[in-house]
N, C-alpha and C positions, 0 to 999 in steps of 0.2 A: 456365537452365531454359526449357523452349519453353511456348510458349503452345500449349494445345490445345482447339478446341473441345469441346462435348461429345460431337455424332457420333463424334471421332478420338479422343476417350478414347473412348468405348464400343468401336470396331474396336479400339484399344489392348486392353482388359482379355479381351475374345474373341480377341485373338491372342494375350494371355498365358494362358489357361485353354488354350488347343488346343496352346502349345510343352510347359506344362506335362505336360498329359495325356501327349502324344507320349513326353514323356521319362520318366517312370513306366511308360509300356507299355514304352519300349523297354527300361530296365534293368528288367523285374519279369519281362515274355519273353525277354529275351535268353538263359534256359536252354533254354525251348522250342525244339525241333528237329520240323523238318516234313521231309516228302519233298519233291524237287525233282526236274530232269531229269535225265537220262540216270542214274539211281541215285544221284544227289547227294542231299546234305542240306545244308539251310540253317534258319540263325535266325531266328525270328520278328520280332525284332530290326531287322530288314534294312527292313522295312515302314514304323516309324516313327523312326525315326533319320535315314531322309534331310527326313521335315518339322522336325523339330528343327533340324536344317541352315539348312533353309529358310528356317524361322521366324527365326533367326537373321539371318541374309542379307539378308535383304527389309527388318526392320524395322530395320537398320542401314542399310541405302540410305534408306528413308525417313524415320524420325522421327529418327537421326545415332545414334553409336556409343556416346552416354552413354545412352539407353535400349535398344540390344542387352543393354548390360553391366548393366545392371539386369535382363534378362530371366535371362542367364548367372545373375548372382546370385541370384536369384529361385529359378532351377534347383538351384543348387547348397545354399542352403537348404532348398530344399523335398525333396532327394536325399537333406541331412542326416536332418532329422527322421523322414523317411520309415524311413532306418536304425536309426536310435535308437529308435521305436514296432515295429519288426521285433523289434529284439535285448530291449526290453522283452516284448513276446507272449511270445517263447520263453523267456525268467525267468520269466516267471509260473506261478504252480504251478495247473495243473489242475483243478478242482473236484471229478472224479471217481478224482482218483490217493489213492493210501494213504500215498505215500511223496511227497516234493519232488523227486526226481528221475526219476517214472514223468512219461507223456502218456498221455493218454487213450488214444491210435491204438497205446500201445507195451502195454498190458497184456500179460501172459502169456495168460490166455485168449481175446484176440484170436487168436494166432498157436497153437491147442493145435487141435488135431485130434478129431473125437470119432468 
């Protein structure tokens, strides 16, 4: 285990809040699609995936590979659950449906013409 001051925990735990963030943006935009050049289109995705990267890279050069692999883990925990409170939201029944399988946004008289 390394010894670490407090300053280098504190940069530590701001450099795990900012890989985190990055990687929740990048997989939560990754469907986002923007205009790019020449008639291209690109992912939103593209923005913060390379500091994930980074964040990665850096903090295995400097604090050594067992706490990258805690950040990785860190990541991929935090992706879990992230999923898991997603796929929970969408089971949950509506407050405003009649039935357990309407949403709110899907009523019939949302989508009725008058």
């Amino acid at each position: 285990m390394i010894q670490l001051t407090e300053h280098s925990f504190k940069k530590l735990l701001i450099a795990l809040a900012v890989y985190l963030t990055s990687l929740f943006a990048a997989n939560t935009l990754g469907l986002k699609i923007m205009p790019f050049i020449f008639g291209s289109h690109l992912s939103v995705a593209v923005f913060s995936f390379p500091i994930v990267f980074l964040m990665t890279d850096v903090i295995g050069e400097v604090y050594g590979k067992r706490t990258a692999k805690f950040f990785v883990l860190a990541g991929f925990i935090g992706t879990a659950l992230f999923i898991g409170y997603s796929f929970l939201s969408l089971a949950m029944r509506s407050p405003h449906s009649s039935s357990p399988n309407t949403r709110m946004c899907c009523h019939s008289s949302f989508f009725e013409r008058n």
